[in-house]
C-alpha positions in Angstrom: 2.4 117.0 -76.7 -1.3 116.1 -77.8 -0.6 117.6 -80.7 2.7 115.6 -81.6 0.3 112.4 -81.1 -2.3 113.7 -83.6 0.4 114.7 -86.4 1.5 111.2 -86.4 -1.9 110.0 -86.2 -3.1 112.0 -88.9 -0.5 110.0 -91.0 0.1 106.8 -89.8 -4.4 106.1 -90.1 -4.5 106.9 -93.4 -3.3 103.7 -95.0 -4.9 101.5 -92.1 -8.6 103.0 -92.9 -8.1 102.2 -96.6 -7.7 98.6 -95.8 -11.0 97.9 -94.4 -12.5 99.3 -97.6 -11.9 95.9 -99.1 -12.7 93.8 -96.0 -15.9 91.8 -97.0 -14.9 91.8 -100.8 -13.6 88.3 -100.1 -16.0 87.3 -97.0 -19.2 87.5 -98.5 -19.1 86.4 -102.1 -21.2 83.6 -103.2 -20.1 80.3 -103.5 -19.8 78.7 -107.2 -17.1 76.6 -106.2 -15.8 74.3 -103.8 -12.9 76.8 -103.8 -14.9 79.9 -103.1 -16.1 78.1 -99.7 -12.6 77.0 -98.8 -12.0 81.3 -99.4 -12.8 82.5 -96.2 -11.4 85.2 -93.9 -9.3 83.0 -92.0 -7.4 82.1 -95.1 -3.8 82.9 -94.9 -1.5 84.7 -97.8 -0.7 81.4 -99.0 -3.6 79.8 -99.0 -5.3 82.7 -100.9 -2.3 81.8 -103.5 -3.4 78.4 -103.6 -7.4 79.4 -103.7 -6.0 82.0 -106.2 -4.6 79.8 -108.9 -7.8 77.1 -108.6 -10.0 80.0 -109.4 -7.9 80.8 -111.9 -8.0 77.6 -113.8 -12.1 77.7 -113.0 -12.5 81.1 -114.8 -10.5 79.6 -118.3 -12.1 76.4 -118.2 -15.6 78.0 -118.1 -17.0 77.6 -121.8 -20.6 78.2 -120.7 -21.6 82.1 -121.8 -23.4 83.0 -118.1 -21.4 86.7 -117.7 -22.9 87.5 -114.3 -21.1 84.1 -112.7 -18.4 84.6 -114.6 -18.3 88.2 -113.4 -18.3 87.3 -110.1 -16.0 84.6 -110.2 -13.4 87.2 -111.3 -14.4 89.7 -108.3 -13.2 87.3 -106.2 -10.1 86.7 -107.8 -9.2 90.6 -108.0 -9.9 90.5 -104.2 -7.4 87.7 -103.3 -4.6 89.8 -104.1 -5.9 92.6 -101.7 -4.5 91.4 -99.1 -1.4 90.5 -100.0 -0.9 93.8 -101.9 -0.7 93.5 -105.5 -2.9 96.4 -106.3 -1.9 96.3 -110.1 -3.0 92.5 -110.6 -6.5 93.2 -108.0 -7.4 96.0 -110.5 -6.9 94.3 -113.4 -9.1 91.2 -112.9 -11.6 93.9 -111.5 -11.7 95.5 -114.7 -12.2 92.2 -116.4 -15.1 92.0 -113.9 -16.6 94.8 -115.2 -16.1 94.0 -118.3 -18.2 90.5 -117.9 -20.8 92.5 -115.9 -21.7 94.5 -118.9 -22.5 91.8 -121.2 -24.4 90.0 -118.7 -26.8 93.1 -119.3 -27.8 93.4 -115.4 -27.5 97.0 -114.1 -27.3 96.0 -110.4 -24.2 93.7 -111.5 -22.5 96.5 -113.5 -23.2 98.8 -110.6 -21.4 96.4 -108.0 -19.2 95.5 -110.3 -18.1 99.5 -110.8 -17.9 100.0 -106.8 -16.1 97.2 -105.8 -13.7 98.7 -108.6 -13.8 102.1 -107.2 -12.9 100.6 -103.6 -9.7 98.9 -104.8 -8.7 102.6 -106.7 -9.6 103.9 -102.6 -7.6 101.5 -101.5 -4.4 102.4 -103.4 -5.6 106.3 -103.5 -2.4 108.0 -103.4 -1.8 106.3 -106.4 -5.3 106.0 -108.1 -6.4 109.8 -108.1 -7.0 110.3 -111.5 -8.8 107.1 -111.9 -11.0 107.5 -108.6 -12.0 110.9 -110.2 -13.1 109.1 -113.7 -14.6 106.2 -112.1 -16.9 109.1 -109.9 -17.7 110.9 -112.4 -19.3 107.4 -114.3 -20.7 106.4 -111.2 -22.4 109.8 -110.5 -24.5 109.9 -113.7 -25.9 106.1 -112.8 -29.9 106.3 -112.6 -30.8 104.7 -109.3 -35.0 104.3 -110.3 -34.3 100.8 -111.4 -31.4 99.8 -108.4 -31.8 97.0 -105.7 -31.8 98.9 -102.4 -28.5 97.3 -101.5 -26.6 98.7 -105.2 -28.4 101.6 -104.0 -26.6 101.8 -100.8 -23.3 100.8 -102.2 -23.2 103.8 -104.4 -23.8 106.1 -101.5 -20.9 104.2 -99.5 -18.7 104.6 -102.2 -19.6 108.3 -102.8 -18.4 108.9 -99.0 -15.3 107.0 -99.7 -15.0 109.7 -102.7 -15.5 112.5 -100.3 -13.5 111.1 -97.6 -10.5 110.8 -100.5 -11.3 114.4 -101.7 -11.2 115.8 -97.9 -15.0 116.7 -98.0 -15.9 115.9 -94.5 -19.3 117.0 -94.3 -20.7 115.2 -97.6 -18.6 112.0 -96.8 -20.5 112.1 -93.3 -23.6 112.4 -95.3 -23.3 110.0 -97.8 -22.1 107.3 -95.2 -24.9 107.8 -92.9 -27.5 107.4 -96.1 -25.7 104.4 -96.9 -26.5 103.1 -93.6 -29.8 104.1 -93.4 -30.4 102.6 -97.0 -28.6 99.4 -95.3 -31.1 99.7 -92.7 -34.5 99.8 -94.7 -34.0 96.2 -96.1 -33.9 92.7 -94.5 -29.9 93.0 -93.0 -27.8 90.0 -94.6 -24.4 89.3 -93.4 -22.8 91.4 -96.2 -24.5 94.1 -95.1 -24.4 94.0 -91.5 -20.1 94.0 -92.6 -20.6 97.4 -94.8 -22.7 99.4 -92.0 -19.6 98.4 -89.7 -17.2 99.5 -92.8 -19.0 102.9 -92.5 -18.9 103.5 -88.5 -15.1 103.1 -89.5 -14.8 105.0 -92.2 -16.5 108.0 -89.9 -14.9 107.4 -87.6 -11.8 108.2 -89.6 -13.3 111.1 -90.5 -13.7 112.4 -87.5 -10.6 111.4 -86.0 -8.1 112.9 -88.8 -9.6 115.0 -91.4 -9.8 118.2 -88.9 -6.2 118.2 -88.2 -5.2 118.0 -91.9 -7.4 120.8 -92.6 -5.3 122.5 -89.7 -8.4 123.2 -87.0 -7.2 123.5 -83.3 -6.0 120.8 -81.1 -8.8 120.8 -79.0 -11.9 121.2 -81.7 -9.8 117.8 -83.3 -9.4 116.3 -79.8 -13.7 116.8 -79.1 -14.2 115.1 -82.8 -11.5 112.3 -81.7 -13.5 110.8 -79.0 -16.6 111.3 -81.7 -15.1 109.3 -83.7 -13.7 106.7 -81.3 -17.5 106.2 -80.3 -18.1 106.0 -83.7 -15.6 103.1 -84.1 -17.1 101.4 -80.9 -20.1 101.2 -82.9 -19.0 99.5 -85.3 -17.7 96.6 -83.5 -21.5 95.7 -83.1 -22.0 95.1 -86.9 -18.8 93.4 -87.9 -19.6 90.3 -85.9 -17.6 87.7 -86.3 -15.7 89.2 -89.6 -12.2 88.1 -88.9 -10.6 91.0 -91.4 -12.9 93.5 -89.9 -12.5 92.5 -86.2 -8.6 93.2 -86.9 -9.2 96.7 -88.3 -11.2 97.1 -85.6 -8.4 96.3 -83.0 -6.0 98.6 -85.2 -8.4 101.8 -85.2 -9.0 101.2 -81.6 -5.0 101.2 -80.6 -4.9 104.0 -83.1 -7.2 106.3 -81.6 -7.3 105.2 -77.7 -5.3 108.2 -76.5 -7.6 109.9 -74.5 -7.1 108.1 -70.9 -4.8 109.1 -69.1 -3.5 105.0 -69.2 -3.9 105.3 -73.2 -0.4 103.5 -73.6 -2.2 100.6 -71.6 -5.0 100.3 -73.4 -3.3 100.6 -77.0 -1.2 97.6 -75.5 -3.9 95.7 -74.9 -5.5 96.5 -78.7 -2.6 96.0 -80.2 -1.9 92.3 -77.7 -5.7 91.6 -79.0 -5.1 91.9 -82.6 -1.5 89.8 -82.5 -3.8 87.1 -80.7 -6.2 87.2 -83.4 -3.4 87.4 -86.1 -2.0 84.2 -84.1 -5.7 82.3 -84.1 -6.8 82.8 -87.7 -3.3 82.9 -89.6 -4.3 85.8 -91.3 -2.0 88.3 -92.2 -2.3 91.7 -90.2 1.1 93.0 -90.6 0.4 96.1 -91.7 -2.5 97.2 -88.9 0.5 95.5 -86.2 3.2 98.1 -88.0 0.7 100.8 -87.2 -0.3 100.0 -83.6 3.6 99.2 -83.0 4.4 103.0 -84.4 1.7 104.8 -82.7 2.8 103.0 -79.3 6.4 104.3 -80.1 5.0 108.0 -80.1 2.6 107.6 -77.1 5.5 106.5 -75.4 7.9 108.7 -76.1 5.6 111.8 -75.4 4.3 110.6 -72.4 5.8 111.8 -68.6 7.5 109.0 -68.0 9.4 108.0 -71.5 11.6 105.3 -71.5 13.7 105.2 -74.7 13.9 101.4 -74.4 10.4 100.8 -74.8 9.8 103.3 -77.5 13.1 102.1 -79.8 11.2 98.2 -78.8 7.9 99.8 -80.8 9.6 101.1 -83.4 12.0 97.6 -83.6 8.9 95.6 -83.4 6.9 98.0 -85.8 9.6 97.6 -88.4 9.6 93.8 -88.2 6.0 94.0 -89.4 7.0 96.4 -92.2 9.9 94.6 -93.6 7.7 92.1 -95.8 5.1 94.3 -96.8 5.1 95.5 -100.5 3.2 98.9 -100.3 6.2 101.1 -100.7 4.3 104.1 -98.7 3.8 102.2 -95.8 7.5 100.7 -96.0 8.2 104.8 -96.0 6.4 104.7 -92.7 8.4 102.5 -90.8 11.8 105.2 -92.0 9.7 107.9 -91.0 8.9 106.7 -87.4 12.8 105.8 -86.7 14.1 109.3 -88.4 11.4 111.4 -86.2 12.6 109.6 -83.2 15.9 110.6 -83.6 15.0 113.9 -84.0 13.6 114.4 -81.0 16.5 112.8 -79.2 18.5 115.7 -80.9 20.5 112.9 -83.2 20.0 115.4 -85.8 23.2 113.7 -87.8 21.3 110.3 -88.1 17.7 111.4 -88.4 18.9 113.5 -91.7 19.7 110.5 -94.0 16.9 108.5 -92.7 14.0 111.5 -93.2 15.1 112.5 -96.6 14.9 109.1 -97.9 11.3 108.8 -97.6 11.3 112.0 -99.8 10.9 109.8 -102.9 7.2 109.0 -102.3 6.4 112.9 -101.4 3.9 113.5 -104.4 2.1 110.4 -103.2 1.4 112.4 -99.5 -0.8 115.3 -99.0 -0.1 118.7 -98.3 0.1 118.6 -94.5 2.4 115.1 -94.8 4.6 116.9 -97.0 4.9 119.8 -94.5 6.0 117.5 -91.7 8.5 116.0 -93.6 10.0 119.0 -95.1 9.8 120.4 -91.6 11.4 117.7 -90.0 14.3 117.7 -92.4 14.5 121.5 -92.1 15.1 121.1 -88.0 17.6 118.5 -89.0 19.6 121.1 -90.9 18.9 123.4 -88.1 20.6 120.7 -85.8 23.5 121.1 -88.0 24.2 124.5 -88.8 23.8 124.1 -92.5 21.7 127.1 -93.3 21.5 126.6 -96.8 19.8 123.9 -96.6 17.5 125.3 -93.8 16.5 128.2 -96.4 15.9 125.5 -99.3 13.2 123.3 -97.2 12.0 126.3 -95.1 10.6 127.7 -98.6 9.4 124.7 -99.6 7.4 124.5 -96.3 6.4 127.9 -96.5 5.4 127.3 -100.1 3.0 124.4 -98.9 1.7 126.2 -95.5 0.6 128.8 -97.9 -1.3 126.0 -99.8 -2.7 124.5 -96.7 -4.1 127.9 -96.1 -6.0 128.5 -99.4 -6.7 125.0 -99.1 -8.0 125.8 -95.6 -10.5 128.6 -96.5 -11.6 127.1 -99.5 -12.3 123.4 -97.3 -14.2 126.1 -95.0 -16.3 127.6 -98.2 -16.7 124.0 -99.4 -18.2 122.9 -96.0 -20.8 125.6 -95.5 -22.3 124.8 -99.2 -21.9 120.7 -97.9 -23.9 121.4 -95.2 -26.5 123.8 -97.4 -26.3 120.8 -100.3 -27.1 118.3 -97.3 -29.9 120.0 -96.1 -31.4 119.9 -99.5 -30.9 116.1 -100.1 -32.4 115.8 -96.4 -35.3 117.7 -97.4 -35.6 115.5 -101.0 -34.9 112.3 -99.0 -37.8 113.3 -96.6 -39.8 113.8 -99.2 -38.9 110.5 -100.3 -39.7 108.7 -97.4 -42.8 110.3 -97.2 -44.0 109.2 -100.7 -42.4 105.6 -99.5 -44.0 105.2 -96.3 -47.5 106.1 -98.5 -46.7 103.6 -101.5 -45.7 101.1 -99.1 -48.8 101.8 -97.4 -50.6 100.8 -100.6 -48.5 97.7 -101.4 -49.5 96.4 -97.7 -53.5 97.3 -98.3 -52.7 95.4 -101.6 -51.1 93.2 -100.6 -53.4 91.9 -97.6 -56.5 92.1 -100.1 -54.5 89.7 -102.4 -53.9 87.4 -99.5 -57.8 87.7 -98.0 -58.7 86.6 -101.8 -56.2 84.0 -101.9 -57.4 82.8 -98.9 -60.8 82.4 -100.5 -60.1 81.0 -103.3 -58.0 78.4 -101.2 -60.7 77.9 -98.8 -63.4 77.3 -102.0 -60.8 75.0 -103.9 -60.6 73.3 -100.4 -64.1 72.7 -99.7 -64.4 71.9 -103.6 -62.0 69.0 -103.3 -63.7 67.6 -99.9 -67.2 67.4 -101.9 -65.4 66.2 -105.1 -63.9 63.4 -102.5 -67.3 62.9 -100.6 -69.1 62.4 -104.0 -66.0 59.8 -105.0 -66.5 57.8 -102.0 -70.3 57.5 -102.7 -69.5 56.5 -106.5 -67.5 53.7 -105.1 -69.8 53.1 -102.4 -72.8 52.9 -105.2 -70.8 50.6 -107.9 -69.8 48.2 -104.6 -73.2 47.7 -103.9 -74.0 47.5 -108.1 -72.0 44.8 -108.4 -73.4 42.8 -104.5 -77.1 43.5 -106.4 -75.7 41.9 -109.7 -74.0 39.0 -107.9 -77.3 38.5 -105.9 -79.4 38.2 -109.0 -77.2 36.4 -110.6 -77.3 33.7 -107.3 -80.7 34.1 -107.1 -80.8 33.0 -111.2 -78.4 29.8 -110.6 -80.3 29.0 -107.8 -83.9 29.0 -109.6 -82.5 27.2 -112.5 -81.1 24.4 -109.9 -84.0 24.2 -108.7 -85.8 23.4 -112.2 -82.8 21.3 -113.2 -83.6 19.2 -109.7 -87.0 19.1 -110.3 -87.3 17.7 -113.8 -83.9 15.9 -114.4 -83.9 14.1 -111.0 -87.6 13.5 -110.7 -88.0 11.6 -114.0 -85.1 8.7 -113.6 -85.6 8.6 -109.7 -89.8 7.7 -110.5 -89.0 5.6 -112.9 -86.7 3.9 -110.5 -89.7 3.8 -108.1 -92.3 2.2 -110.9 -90.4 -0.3 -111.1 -89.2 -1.1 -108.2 -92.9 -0.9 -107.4 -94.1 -3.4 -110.3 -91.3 -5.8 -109.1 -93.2 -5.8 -105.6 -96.6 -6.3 -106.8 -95.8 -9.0 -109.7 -92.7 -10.2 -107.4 -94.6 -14.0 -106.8 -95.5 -14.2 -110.7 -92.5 -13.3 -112.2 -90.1 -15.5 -113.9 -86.2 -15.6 -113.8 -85.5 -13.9 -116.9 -88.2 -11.0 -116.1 -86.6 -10.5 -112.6 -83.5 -10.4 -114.0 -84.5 -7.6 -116.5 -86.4 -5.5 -114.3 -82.7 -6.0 -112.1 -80.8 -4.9 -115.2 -83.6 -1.7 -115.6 -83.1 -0.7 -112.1 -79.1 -0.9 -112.0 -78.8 1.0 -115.3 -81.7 3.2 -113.3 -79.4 3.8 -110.7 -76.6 4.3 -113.0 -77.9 7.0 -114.9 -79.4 8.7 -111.6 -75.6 8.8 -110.4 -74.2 10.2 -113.2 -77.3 12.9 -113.2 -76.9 13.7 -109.9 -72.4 14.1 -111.0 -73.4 16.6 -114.1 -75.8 18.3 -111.9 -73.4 18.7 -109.1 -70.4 19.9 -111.4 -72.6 22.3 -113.1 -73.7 23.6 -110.3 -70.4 24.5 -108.9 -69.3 25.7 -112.1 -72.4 28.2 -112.0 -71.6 29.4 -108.6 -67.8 30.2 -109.5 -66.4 27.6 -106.5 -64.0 25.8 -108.7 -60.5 27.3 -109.0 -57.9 26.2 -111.8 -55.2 24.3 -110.6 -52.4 23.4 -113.4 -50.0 21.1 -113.7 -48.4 18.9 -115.8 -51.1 16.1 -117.0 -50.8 13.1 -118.9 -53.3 12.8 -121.2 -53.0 8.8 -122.1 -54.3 8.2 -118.0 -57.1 11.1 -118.6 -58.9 9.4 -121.6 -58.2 5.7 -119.8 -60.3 7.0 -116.5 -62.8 8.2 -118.7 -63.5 4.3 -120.9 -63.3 2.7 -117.2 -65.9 5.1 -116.3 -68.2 4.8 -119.0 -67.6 1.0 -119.3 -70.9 -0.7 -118.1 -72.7 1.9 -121.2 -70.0 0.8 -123.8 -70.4 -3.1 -122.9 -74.6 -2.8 -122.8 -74.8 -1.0 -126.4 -71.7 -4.0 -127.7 -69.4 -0.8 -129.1 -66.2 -0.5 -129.3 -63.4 1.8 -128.2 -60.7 2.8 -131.1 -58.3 4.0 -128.6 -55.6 5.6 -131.0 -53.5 6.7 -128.7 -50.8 4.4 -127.6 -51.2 2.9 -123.4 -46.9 3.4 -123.5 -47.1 7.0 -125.5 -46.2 9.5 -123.0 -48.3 13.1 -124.5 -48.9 15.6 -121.7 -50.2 18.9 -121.3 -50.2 21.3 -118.9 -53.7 22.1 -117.7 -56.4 21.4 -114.5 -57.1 17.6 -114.4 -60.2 16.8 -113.2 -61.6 19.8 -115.5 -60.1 17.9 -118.3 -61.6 14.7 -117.1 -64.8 16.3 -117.0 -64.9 17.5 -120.4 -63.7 14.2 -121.8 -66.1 11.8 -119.9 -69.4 14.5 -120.9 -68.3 14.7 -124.3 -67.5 10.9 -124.3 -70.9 10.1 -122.6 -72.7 12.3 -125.4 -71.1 9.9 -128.1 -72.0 7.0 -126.8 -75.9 8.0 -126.4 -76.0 8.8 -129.9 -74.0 5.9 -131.2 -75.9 3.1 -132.6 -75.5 -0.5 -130.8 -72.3 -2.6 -132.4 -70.5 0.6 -133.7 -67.3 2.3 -133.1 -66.4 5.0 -131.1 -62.4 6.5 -132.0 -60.4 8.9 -129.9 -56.9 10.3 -131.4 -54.6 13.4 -130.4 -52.5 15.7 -132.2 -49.0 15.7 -130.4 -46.2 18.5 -131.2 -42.5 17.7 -131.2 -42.2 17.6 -128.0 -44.7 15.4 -127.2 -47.4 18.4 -126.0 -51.2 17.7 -126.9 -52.5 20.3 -129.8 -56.1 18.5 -129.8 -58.5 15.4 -129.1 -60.9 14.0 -131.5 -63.4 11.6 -130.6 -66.1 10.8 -133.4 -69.2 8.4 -133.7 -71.9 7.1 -136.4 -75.6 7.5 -135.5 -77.5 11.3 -134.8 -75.2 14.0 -136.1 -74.6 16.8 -134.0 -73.3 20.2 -135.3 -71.6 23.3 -134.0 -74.8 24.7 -134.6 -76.7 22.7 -132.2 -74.1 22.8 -130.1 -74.9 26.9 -129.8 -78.2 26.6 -129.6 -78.3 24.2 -126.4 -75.9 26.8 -124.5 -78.2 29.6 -125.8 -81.4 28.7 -126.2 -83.7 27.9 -123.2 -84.3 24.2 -122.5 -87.2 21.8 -121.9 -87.2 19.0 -119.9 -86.4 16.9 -123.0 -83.0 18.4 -123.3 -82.4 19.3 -119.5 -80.1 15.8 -119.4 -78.0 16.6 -122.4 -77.9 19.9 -122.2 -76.8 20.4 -118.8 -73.5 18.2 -119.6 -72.8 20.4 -122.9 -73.2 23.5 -120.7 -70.7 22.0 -117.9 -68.5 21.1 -121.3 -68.6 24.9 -122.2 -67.6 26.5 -119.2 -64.5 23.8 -117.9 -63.3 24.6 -121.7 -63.4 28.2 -121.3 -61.7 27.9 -117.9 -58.6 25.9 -119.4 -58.5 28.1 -122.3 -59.4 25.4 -124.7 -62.5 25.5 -127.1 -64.7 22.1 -127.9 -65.7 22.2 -131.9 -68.4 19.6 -133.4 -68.5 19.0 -137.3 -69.5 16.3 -139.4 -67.5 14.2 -141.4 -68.9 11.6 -144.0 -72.5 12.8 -143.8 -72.9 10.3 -140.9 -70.2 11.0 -138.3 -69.8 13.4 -135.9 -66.3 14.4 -134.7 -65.7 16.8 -131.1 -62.8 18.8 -131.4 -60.9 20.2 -128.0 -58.4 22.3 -129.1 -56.2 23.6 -126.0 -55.0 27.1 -127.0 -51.3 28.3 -126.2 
């Protein structure tokens, strides 16, 4: 009965492990797209469609010449029809692919690019076997000095999938457990954590079917079941949370669970597990339910207590999964399962047509698959009594047994030079590791000397940058205290130059004040009218000019310590030069001049400047042409006014001394005695109001005997 179980085993798993070859083709990709993210393994058959055709219209409208995204881009395009079984269109936009990857001139690329080929050729083996011997043979020659670790690993998985394909157990064992290990050596991304669990499957396939094809006992097959059951266990620790791979999973699990004496429960509760994640993620696991719905069928009806209901329900239920799927071999399945059934009811009459109509796809079995069927439709002619027909299929059978038998002893000559051919690779991949473990050795002693001198170098640039920041701060420290010294001396200057300004220009009128005050009190009983009343006109003019002294000084003063702060507005100049006549009225009236105010009392001229700075300049400069005009002259002030009725410049001229730019320099730059202290110290207050309102005073003379002042207010 056991070994009933295994025959159908042995071909119902074949398909279902094939499936899981392709399983992170499509989960793991990167993302270039919004599309590509929305492709994920809970994507459903028509949502791939829809993914499908934007990736499509991505791929043409990419003009750009990068062949490694566009490569990749067309990967996951071929993989999108895995799942829905259009093997043809997968393969072709894999060979495009490939195509792209080798004129993006990266070998890792072409490499995965050439694998994940050779996996959808696995996939579809029974119809890929010329083309999965090709692609091999390419992918055998491939010098692996220059491969990633990972490209490395993926040829060694799909060399297993090769032997496993060609029914070399032992070096498909090998090759998948390097791949692993190769997996292993490397930091483990989510990709790979999925293809270490794709090769606990895929041995575990190994183990559970390839002995009974090669026609071992039933109980050397059983002992290598249960390895490979374990092996499929294992697996479930590196698939995660893989959605396509979790399903396999379930389907190997309800495939191979027939060890307990409850196996029937436990395949039930695989196979309830996988329709519940088929129900969750809307993906479609049709074919892995057909599987785990036929293998209950045969469980069922070999076990003690049968019940035809239940196993015709399997088969019913099996079928219904079958119906929509496109791979015609596993539609074959489905009529294979419901014609064996009948022929073991003994309903020889209507297992006949159903068994000999799965004979269309015979070249696409192997030889022990073909012998089940031929031997199936022989017992049905048995059943019969139609014993020509019994002699037709029983020499066809016989004709096949014999080939299973060469096939046999050659598989046994083939394994014992495996297992010699393994232990030489072991030995060279020893070796390997040995001449690894030393160079990585060196890279770490390298590589910690580099970081010991980087850390040095860090540590110098860091202490270099603390005394370049140190030595900043004292710079700034030094010039701050540069420019307190300079401010200092330059107080210290202003204040010794007040102090000789006070000292000559305020002594001299204030002791001739006293004199005469002094004379008037000693001559006061002697005096007459008229000379009281001059010495009373001497000391009110004294008085006068002591004021005005003590004004200039004052302003100049404040000027030299840098109190006065600009404050513009909008002046009218007509008021500006009227304050300054009023002001200097009592000197106009006592030398008889007169004022030739050009500038109309109703004329509105502004400009827009400080006004008491430009009353200062105007009543100094004004003063200054009334010392130096003779008595019963005129004095005449004008403007130049723009359009719109803005001040260019002021002229005021006067007869008597003439005064030049030249002099004018010289009092501002040449040091002064105590004859020129008085006019000198207004000039110097006339200089540096100007140069605060941005306006420059200009002397020339006009007429040989006039002297005109300029203040032109600059823009």
């Amino acid at each position: 009965m056991k070994r009933k179980i295994l025959q159908y085993i042995a071909l119902t798993a074949v398909i279902a492990f094939y499936m899981f070859s392709c399983t992170t083709s499509i989960n793991n990709k990167p993302a270039y797209t919004t599309t590509l993210l929305a492709l994920d393994t809970k994507a459903t058959l028509k949502q791939e469609e829809k993914y499908r055709y934007e990736l499509l219209a991505t791929a043409s409208s990419m003009t750009d010449r990068n062949y490694a995204i566009h490569s990749e881009l067309y990967r996951v395009i071929s993989n999108t029809y895995v799942y829905s079984f259009h093997f043809d269109s997968s393969i072709y936009y894999a060979k495009i692919a490939c195509t792209l990857a080798n004129k993006a001139n990266d070998k890792n690329l072409k490499v995965s690019q050439l694998q994940n080929l050779f996996r959808l050729y696995f996939l579809g083996s029974r119809l890929y076997r010329k083309e999965i011997d090709s692609l091999y043979n390419i992918m055998s020659v491939v010098d692996t000095n220059n491969l990633s670790p990972r490209t490395q690993a993926l040829l060694m998985y799909s060399t297993g999938m090769y032997y496993i394909n060609s029914e070399r157990k032992q070096m498909a064992l090998f090759y998948l457990r390097s791949a692993i290990k190769q997996y292993s050596m490397g930091t483990c991304t989510n990709e790979d954590s999925a293809n270490i669990g794709n090769c606990y499957m895929l041995m575990g396939y190994v183990y559970s079917t390839m002995n009974y094809l090669y026609g071992t006992n039933t109980k050397a097959t059983e002992t290598e079941v249960k390895e490979g059951l374990t092996l499929i266990k294992e697996s479930r620790n590196w698939i995660k949370n893989n959605v396509c791979a979790l399903g396999l999973y379930y389907s190997g699990m309800a495939l191979y669970s027939y060890s307990s004496p409850n196996r029937e429960d436990i395949k039930r509760c695989y196979k309830d597990s996988l329709e519940n994640l088929a129900s969750t993620s809307g993906y479609n696991f049709n074919l892995y339910l057909m599987f785990a719905y036929n293998n209950l069928a045969n469980v069922n009806f070999f076990s003690p207590g049968k019940n035809p209901s239940r196993y015709w329900g399997y088969q019913k239920e099996g079928a219904k999964y079958g119906k929509d799927l496109s791979d015609p071999i596993a539609g074959y399945q489905v009529k294979w399962l419901e014609g064996s059934l009948y022929l073991r009811e003994g309903k020889f009459t209507k297992a006949l047509p159903i068994l000999k109509s799965v004979l269309p796809v015979r070249s696409f079995l192997n030889l022990k698959e073909q012998q089940f069927l031929l031997q199936g439709i022989r017992k049905c002619y048995e059943g019969i009594r139609n014993f020509d027909s019994i002699l037709v299929y029983n020499k066809q059978a016989l004709d096949i047994s014999d080939s299973l038998i060469y096939l046999n002893m050659r598989d046994i000559a083939s394994d014992a030079e495996d297992k010699y051919q393994n232990r030489i690779k072991q030995d060279e991949i020893n070796t390997q590791n040995i001449l690894l473990k030393y160079n990585q050795q060196q890279r770490t002693w390298l590589f910690s000397g580099i970081v010991i001198l980087l850390s040095l170098v860090g540590l110098l640039i860091f202490f270099y940058h603390n005394i370049r920041k140190t030595a900043r701060q004292l710079d700034k420290q030094n010039e701050e205290l540069n420019k307190l010294n300079q401010q200092l001396e330059e107080a210290n200057h202003t204040k010794s130059k007040l102090f000789a300004i006070v000292s000559h220009d305020l002594r001299s009128p204030i002791s001739q004040l006293y004199h005469v005050l002094k004379l008037q009190e000693a001559k006061g009983a002697t005096l007459t009218l008229q000379k009281r009343l001059e010495y009373d006109r001497q000391i009110q003019l004294g008085a006068a000019n002591l004021l005005e002294s003590m004004e200039a000084l004052l302003t100049w003063s404040k000027t030299q310590m840098q109190s006065f702060t600009t404050v513009r507005s909008l002046v009218d100049v007509t008021t500006v030069i009227t304050q300054c006549i009023n002001l200097m009225k009592p000197l106009i009236v006592e030398k008889n001049l007169q004022i030739d105010n050009q500038i109309a009392s109703d004329q509105l001229i502004t400009i827009e400047t400080d006004a008491n700075f430009l009353l200062a300049i105007l009543r100094n400069v004004l003063h200054n042409a009334i010392k130096a005009s003779p008595e019963n002259e005129f004095i005449s002030i004008s403007c130049n006014v723009s359009a719109n009725s803005i001040v260019n410049y002021i002229q005021i001229k006067n007869r008597g001394k003439l005064f030049t730019q030249k002099d004018y320099q010289n009092i501002l730059t040449v040091t002064q005695t105590s004859q020129q202290l008085w006019q000198g110290l207004g000039l110097q207050v006339v200089d540096e109001l100007s140069r605060k309102i941005n306006a420059t005073v200009f002397f020339e003379t006009i007429d040989k005997d006039v002297t005109c002042c300029t203040i032109i207010f600059n823009e």
